[in-house]
PDB file of N, CA, C and O in Angstrom:
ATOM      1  N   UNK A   1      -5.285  17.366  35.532  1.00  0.00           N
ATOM      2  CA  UNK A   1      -4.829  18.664  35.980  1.00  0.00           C
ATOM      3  C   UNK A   1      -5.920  19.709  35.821  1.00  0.00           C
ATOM      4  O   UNK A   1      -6.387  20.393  36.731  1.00  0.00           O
ATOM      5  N   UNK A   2      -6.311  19.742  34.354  1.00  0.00           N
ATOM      6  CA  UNK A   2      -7.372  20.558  34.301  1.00  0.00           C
ATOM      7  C   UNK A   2      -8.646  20.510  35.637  1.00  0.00           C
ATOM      8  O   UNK A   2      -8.821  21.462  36.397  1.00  0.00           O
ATOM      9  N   UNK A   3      -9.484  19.139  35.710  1.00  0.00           N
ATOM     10  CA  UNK A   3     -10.189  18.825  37.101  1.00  0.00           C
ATOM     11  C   UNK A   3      -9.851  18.935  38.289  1.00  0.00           C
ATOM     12  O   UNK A   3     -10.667  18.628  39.157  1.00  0.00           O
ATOM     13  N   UNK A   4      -8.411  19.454  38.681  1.00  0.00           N
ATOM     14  CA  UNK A   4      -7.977  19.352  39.938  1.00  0.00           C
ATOM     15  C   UNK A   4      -8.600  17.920  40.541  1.00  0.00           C
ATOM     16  O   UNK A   4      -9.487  17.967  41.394  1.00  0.00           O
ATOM     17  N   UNK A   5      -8.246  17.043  40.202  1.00  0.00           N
ATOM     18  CA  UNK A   5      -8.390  16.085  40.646  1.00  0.00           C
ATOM     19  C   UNK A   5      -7.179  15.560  42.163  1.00  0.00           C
ATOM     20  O   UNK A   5      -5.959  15.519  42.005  1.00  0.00           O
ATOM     21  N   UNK A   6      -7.634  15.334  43.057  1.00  0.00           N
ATOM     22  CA  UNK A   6      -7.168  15.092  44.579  1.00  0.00           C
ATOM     23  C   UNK A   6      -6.263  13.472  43.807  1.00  0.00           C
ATOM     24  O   UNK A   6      -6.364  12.883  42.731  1.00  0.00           O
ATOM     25  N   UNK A   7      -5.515  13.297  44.925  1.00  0.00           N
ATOM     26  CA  UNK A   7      -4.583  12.093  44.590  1.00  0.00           C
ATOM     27  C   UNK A   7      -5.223  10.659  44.553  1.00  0.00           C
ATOM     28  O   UNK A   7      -4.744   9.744  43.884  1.00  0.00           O
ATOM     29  N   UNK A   8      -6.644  10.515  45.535  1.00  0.00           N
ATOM     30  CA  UNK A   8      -7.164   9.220  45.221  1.00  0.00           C
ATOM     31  C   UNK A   8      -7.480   9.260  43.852  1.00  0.00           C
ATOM     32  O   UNK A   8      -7.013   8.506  42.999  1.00  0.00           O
ATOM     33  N   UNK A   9      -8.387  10.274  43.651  1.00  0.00           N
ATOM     34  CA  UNK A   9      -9.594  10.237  42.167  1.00  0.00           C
ATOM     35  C   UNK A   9      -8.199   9.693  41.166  1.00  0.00           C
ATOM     36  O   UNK A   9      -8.251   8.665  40.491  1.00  0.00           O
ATOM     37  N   UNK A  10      -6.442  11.007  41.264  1.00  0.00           N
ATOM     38  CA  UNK A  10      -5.622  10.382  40.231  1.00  0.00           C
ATOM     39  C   UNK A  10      -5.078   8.929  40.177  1.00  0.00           C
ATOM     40  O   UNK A  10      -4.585   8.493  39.137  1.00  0.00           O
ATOM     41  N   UNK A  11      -5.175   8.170  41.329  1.00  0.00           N
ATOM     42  CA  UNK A  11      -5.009   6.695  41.728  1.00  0.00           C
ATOM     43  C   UNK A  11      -5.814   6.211  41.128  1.00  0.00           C
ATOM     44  O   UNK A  11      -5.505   5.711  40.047  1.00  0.00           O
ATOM     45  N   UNK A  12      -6.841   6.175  41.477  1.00  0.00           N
ATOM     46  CA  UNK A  12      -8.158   5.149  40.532  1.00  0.00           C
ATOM     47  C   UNK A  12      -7.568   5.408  39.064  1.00  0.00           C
ATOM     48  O   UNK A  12      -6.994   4.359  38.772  1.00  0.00           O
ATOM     49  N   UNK A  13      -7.455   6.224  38.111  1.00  0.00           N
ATOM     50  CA  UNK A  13      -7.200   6.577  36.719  1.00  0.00           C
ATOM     51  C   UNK A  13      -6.113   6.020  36.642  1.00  0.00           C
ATOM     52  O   UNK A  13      -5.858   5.471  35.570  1.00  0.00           O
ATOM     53  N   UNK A  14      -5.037   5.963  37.813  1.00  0.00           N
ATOM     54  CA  UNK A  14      -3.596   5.041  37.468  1.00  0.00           C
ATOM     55  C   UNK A  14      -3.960   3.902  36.674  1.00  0.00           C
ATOM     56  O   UNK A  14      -3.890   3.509  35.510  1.00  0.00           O
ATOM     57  N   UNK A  15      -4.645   3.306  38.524  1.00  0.00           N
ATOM     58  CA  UNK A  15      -5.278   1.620  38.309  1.00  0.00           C
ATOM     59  C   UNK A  15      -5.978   1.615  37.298  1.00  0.00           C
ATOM     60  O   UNK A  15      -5.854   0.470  36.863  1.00  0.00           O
ATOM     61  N   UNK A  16      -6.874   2.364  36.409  1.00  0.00           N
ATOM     62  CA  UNK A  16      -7.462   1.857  35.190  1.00  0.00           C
ATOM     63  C   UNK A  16      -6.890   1.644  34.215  1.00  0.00           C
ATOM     64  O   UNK A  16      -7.015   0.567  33.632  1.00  0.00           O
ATOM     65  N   UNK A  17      -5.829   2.967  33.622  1.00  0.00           N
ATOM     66  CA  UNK A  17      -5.287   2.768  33.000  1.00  0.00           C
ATOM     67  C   UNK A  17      -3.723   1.616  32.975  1.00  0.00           C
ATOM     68  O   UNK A  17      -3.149   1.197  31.970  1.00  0.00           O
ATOM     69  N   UNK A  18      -3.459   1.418  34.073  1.00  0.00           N
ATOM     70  CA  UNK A  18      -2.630  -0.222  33.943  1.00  0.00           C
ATOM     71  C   UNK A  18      -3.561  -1.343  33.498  1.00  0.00           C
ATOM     72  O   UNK A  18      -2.803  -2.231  33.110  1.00  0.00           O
ATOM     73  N   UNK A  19      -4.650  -1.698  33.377  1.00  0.00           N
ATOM     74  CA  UNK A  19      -5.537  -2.688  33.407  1.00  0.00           C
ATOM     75  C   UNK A  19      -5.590  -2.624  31.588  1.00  0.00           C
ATOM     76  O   UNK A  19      -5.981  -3.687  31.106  1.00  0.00           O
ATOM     77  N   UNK A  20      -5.315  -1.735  30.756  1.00  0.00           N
ATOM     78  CA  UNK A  20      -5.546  -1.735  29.455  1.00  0.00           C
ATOM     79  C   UNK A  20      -3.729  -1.568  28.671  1.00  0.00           C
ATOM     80  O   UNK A  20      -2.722  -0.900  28.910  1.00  0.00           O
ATOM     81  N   UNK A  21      -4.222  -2.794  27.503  1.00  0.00           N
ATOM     82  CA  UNK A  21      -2.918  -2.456  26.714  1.00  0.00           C
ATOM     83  C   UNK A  21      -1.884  -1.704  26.087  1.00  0.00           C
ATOM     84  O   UNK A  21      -1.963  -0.558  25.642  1.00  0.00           O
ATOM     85  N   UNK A  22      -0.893  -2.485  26.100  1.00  0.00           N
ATOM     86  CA  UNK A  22      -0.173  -0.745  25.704  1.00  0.00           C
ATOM     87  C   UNK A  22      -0.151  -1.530  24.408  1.00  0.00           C
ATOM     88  O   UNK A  22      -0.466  -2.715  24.518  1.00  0.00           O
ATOM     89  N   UNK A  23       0.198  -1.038  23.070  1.00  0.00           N
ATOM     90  CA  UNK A  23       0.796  -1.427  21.677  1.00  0.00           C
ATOM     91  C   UNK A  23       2.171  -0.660  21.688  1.00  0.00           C
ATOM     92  O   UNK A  23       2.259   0.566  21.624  1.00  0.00           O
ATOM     93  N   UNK A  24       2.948  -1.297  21.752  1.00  0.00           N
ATOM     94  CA  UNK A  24       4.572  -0.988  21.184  1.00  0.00           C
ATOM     95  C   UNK A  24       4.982  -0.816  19.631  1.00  0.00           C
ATOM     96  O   UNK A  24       5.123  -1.666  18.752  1.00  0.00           O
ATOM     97  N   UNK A  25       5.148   0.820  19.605  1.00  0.00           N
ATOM     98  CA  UNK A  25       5.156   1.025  17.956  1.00  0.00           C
ATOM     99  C   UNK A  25       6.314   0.216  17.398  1.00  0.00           C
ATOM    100  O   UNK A  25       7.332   0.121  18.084  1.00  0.00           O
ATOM    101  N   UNK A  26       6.247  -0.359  16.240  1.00  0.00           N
ATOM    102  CA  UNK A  26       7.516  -1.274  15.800  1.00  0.00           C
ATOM    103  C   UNK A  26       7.341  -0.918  13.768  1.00  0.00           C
ATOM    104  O   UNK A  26       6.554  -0.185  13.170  1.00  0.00           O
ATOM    105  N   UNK A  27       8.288  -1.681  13.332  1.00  0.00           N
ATOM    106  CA  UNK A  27       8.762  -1.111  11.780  1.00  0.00           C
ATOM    107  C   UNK A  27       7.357  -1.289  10.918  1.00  0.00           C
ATOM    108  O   UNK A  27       7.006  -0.551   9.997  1.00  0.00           O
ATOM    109  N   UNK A  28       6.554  -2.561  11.481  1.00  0.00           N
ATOM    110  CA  UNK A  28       5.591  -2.724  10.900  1.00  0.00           C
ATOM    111  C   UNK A  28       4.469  -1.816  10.898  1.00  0.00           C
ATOM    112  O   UNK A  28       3.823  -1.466   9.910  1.00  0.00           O
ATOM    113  N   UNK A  29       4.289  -1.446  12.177  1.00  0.00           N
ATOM    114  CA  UNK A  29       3.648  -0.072  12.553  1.00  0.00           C
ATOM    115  C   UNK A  29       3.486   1.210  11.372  1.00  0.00           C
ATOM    116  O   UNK A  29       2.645   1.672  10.601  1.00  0.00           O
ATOM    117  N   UNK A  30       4.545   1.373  11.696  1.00  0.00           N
ATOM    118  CA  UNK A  30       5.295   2.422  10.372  1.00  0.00           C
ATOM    119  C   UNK A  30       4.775   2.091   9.694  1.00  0.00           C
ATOM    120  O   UNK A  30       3.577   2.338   9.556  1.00  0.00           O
ATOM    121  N   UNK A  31       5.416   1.423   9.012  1.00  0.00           N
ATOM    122  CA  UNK A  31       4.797   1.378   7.547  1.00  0.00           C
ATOM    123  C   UNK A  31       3.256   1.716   7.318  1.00  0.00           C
ATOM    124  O   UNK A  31       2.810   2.740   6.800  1.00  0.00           O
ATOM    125  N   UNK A  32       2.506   0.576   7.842  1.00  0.00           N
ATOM    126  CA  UNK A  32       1.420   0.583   7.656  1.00  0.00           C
ATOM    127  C   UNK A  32       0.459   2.167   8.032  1.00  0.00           C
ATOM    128  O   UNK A  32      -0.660   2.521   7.660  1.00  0.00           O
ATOM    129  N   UNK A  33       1.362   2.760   8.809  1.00  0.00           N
ATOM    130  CA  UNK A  33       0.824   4.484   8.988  1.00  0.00           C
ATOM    131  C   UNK A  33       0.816   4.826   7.621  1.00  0.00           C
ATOM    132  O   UNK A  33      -0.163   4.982   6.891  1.00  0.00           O
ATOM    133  N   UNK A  34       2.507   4.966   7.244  1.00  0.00           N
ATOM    134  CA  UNK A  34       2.795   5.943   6.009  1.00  0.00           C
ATOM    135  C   UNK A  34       1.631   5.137   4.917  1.00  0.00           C
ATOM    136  O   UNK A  34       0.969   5.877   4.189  1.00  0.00           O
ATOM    137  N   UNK A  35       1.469   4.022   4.852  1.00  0.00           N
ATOM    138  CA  UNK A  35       0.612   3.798   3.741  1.00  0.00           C
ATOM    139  C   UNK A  35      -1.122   4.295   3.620  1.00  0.00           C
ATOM    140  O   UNK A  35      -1.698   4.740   2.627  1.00  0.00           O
ATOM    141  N   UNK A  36      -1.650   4.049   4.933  1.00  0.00           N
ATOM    142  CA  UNK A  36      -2.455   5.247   5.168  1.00  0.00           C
ATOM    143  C   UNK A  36      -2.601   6.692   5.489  1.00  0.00           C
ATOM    144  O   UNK A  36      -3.644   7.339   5.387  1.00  0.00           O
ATOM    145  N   UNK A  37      -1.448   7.126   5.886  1.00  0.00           N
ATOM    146  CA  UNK A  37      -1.320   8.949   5.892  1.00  0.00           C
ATOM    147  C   UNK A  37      -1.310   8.658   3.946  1.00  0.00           C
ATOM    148  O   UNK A  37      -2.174   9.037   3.156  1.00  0.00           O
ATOM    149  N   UNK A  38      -0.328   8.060   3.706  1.00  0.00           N
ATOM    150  CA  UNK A  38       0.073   8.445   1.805  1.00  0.00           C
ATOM    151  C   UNK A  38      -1.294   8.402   1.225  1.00  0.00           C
ATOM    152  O   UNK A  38      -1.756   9.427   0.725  1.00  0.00           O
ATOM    153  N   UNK A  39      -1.966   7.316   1.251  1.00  0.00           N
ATOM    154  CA  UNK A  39      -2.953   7.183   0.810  1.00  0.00           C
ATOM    155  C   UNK A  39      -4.225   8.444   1.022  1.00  0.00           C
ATOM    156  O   UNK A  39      -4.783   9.052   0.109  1.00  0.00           O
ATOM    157  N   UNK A  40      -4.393   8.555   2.073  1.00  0.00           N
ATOM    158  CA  UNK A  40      -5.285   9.954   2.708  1.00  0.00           C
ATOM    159  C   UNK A  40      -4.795  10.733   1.699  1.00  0.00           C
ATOM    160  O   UNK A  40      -5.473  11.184   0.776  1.00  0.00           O
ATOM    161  N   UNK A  41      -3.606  10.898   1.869  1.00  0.00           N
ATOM    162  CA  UNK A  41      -3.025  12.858   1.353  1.00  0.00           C
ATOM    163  C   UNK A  41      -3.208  12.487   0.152  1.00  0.00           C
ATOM    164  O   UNK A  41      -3.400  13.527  -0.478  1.00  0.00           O
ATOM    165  N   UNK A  42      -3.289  11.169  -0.890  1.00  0.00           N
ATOM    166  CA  UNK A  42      -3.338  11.578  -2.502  1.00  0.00           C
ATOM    167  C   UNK A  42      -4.933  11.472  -2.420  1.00  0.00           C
ATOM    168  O   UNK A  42      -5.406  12.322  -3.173  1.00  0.00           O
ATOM    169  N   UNK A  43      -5.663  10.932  -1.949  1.00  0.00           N
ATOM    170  CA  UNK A  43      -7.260  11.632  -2.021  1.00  0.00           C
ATOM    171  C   UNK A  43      -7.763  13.004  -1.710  1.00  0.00           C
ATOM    172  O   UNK A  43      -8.852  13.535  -1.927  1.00  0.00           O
ATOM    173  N   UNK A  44      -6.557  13.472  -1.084  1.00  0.00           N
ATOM    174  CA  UNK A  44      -6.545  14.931  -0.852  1.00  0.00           C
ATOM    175  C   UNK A  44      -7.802  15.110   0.571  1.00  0.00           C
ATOM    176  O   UNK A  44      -8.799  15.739   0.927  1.00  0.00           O
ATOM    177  N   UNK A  45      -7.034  14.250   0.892  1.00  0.00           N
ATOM    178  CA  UNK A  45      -8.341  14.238   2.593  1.00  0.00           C
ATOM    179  C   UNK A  45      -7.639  13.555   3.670  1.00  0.00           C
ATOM    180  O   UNK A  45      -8.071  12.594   4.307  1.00  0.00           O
ATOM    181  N   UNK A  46      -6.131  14.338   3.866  1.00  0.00           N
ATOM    182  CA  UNK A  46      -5.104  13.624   5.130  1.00  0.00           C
ATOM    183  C   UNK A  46      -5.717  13.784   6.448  1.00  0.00           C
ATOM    184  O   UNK A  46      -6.266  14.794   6.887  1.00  0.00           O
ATOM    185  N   UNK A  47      -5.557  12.691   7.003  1.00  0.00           N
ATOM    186  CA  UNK A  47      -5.601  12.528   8.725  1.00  0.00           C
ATOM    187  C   UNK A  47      -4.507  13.158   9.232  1.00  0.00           C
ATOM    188  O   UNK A  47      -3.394  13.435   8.786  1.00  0.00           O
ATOM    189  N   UNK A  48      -5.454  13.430  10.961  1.00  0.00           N
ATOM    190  CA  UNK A  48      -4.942  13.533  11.853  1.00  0.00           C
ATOM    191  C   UNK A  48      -4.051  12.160  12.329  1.00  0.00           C
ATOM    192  O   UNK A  48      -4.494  11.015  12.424  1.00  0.00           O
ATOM    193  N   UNK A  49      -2.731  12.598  12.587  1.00  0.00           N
ATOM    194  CA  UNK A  49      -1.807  11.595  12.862  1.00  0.00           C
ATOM    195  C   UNK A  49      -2.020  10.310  14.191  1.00  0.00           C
ATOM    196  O   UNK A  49      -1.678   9.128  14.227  1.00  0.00           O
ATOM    197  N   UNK A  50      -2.479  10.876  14.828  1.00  0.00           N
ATOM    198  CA  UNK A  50      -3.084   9.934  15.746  1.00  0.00           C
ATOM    199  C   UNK A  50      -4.390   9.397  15.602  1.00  0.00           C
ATOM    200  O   UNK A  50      -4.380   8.298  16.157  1.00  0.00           O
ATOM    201  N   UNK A  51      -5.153   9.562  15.277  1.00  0.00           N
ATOM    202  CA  UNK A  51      -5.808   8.744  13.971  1.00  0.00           C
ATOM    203  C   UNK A  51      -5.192   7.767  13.193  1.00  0.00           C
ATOM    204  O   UNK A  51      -5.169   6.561  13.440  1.00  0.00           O
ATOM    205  N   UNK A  52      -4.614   8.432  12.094  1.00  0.00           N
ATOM    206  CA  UNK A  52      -4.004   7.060  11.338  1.00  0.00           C
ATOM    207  C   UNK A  52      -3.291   6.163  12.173  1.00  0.00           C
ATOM    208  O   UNK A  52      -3.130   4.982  11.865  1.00  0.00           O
ATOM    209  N   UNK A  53      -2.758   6.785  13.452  1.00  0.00           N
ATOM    210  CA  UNK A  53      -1.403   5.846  14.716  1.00  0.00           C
ATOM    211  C   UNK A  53      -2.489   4.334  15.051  1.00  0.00           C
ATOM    212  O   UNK A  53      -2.454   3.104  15.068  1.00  0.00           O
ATOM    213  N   UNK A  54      -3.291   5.370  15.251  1.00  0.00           N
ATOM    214  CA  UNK A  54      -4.632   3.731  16.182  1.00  0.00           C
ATOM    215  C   UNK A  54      -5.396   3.460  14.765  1.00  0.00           C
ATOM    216  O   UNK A  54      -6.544   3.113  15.040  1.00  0.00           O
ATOM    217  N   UNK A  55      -5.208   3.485  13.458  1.00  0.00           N
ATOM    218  CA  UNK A  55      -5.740   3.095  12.733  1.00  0.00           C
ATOM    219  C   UNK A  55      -4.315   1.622  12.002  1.00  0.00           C
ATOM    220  O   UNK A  55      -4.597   0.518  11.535  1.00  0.00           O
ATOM    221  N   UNK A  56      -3.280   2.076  12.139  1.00  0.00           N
ATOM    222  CA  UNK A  56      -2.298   1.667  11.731  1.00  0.00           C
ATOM    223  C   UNK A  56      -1.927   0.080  12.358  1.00  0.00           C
ATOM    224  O   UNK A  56      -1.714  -1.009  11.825  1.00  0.00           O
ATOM    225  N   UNK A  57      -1.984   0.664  14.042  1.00  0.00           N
ATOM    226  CA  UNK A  57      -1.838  -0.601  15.371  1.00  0.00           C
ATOM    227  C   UNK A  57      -2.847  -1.460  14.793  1.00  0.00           C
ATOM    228  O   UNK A  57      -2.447  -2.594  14.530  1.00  0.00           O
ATOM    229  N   UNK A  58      -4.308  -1.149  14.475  1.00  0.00           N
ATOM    230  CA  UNK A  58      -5.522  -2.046  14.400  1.00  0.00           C
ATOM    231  C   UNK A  58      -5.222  -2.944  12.865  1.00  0.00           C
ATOM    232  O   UNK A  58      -5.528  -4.115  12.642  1.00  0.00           O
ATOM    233  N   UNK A  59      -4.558  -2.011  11.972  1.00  0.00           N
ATOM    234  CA  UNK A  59      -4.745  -3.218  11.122  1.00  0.00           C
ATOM    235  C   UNK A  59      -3.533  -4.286  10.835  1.00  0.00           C
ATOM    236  O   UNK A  59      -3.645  -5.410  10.344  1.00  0.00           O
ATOM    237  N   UNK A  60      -1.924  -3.385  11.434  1.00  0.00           N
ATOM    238  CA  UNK A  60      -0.865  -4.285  12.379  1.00  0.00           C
ATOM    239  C   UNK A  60      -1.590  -5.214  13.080  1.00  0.00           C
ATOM    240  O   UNK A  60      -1.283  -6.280  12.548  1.00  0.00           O
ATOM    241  N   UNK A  61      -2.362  -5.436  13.950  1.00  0.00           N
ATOM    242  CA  UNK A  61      -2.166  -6.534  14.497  1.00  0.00           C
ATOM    243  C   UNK A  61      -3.978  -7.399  14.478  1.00  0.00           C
ATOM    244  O   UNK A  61      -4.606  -8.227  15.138  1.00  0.00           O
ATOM    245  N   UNK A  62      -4.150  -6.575  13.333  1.00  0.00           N
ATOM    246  CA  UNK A  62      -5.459  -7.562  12.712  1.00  0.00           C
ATOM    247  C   UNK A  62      -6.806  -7.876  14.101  1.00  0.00           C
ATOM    248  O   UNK A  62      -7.374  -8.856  14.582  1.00  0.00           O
ATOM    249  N   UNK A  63      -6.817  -5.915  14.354  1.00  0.00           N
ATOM    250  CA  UNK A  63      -8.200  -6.106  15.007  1.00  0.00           C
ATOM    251  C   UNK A  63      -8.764  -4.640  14.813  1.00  0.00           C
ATOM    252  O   UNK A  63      -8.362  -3.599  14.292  1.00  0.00           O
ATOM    253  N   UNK A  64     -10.157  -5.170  15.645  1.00  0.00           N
ATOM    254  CA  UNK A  64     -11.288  -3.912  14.677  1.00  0.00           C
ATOM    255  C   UNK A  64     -11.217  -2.743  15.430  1.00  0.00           C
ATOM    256  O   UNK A  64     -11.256  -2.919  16.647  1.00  0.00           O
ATOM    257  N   UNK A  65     -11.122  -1.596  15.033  1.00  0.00           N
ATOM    258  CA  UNK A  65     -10.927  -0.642  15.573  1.00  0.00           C
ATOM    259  C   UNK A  65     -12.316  -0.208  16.313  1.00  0.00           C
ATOM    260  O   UNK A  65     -13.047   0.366  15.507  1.00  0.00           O
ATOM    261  N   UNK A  66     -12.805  -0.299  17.417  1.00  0.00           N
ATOM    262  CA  UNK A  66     -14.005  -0.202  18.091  1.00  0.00           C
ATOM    263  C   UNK A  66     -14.203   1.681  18.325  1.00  0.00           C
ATOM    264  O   UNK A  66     -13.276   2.266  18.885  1.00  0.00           O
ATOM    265  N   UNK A  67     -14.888   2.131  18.066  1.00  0.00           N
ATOM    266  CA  UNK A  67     -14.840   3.600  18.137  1.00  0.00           C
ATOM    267  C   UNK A  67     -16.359   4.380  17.993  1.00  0.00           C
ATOM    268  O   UNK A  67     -17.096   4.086  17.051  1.00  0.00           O
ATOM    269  N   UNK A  68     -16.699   5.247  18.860  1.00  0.00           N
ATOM    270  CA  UNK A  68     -17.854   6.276  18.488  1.00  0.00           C
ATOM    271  C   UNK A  68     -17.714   6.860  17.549  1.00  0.00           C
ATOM    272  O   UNK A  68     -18.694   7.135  16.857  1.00  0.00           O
ATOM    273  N   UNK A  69     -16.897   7.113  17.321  1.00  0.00           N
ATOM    274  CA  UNK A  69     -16.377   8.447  16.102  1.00  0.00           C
ATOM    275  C   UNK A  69     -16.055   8.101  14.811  1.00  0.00           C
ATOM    276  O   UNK A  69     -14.986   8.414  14.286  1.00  0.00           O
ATOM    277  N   UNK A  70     -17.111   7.337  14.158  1.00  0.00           N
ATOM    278  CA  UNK A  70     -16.735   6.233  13.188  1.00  0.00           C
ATOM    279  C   UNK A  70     -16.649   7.285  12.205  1.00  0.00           C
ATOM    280  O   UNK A  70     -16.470   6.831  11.075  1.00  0.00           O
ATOM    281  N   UNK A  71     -16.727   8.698  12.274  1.00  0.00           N
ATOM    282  CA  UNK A  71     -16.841   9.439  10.887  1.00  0.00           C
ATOM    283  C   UNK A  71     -15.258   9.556  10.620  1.00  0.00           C
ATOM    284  O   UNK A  71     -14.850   9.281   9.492  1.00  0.00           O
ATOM    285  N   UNK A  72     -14.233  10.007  11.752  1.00  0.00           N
ATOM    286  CA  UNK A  72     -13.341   9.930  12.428  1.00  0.00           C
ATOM    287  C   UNK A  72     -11.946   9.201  11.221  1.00  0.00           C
ATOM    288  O   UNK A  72     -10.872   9.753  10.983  1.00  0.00           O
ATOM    289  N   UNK A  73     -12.441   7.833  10.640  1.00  0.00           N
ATOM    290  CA  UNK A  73     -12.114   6.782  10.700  1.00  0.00           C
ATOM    291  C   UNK A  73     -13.051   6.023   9.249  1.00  0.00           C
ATOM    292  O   UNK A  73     -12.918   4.822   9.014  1.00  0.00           O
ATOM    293  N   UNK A  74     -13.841   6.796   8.501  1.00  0.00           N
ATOM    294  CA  UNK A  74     -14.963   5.998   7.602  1.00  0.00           C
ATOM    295  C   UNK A  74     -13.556   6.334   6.378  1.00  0.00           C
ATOM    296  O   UNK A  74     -13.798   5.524   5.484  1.00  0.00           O
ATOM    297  N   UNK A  75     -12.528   6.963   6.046  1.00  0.00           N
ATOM    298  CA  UNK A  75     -11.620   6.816   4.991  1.00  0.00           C
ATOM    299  C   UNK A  75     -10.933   5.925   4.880  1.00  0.00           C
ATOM    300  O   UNK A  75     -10.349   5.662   3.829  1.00  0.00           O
ATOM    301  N   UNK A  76     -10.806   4.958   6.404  1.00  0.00           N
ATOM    302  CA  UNK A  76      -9.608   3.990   6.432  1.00  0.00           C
ATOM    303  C   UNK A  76     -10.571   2.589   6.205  1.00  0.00           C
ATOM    304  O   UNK A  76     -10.012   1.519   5.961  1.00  0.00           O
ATOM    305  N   UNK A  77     -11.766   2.663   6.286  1.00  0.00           N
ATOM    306  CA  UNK A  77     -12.671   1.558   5.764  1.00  0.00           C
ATOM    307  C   UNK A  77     -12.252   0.488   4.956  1.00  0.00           C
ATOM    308  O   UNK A  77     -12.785  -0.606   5.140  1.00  0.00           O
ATOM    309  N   UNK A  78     -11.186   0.647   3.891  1.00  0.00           N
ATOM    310  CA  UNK A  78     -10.730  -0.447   3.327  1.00  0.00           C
ATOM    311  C   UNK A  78      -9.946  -1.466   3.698  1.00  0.00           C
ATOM    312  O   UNK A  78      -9.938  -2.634   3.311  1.00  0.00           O
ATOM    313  N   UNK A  79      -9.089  -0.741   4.722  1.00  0.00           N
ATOM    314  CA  UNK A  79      -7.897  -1.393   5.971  1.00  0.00           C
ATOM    315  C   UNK A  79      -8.209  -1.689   6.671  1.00  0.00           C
ATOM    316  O   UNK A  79      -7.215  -2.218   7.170  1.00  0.00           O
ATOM    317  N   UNK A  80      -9.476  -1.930   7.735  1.00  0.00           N
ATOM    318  CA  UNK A  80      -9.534  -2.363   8.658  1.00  0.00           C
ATOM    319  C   UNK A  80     -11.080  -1.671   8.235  1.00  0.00           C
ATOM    320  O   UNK A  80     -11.595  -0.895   7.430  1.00  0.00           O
ATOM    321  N   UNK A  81     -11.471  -2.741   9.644  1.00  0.00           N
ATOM    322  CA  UNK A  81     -12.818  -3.375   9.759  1.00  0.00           C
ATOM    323  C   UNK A  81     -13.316  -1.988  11.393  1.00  0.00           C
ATOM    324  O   UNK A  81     -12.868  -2.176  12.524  1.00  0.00           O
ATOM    325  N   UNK A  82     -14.068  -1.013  11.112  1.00  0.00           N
ATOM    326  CA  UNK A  82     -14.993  -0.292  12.043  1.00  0.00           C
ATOM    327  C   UNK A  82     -15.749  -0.571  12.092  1.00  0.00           C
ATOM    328  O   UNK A  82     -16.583  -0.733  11.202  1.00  0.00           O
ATOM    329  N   UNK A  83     -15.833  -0.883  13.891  1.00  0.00           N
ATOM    330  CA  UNK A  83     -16.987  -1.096  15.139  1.00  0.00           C
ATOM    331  C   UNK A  83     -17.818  -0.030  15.569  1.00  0.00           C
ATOM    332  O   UNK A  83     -17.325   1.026  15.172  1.00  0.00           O
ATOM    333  N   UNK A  84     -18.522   0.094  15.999  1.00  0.00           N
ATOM    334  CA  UNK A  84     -19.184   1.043  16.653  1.00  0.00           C
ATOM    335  C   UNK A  84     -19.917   0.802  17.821  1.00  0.00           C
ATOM    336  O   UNK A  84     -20.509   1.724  18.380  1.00  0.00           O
TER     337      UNK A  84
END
């Protein structure tokens, strides 16, 4: 919206984004958030919630969180394994 993007350019971005996974939040999910938000907030250095969300999915389902923004993400280092 912001780009005024014309209806092909928003078509192509459809088609890309169908081509990549979705993760379906589930109980296990959860948890494994609250144990990293809990954990953050008693070091007194809480995440952004969507952060811990894709930090949570990655170590739910036991893969590496691939990311530029590894600073982002260097607190959850013990839970899961960062790519760069």
């Amino acid at each position: 919206m912001v780009r005024r993007w014309g209806d092909a350019r928003r078509e192509l971005l459809e088609l890309w984004i169908a081509r990549r996974p979705v993760i379906s939040y589930d109980r296990e999910i959860a948890a494994r958030w609250g144990e990293l938000a809990g954990t953050a907030q008693q070091r007194g250095r809480p995440k952004p919630q969507n952060d811990t969300r894709i930090a949570a999915c990655c170590v739910r389902h036991d893969v590496p969180l691939v990311t530029l923004n590894t600073s982002d993400f260097k607190d959850f280092k013990r839970q899961l394994c960062v790519a760069s």
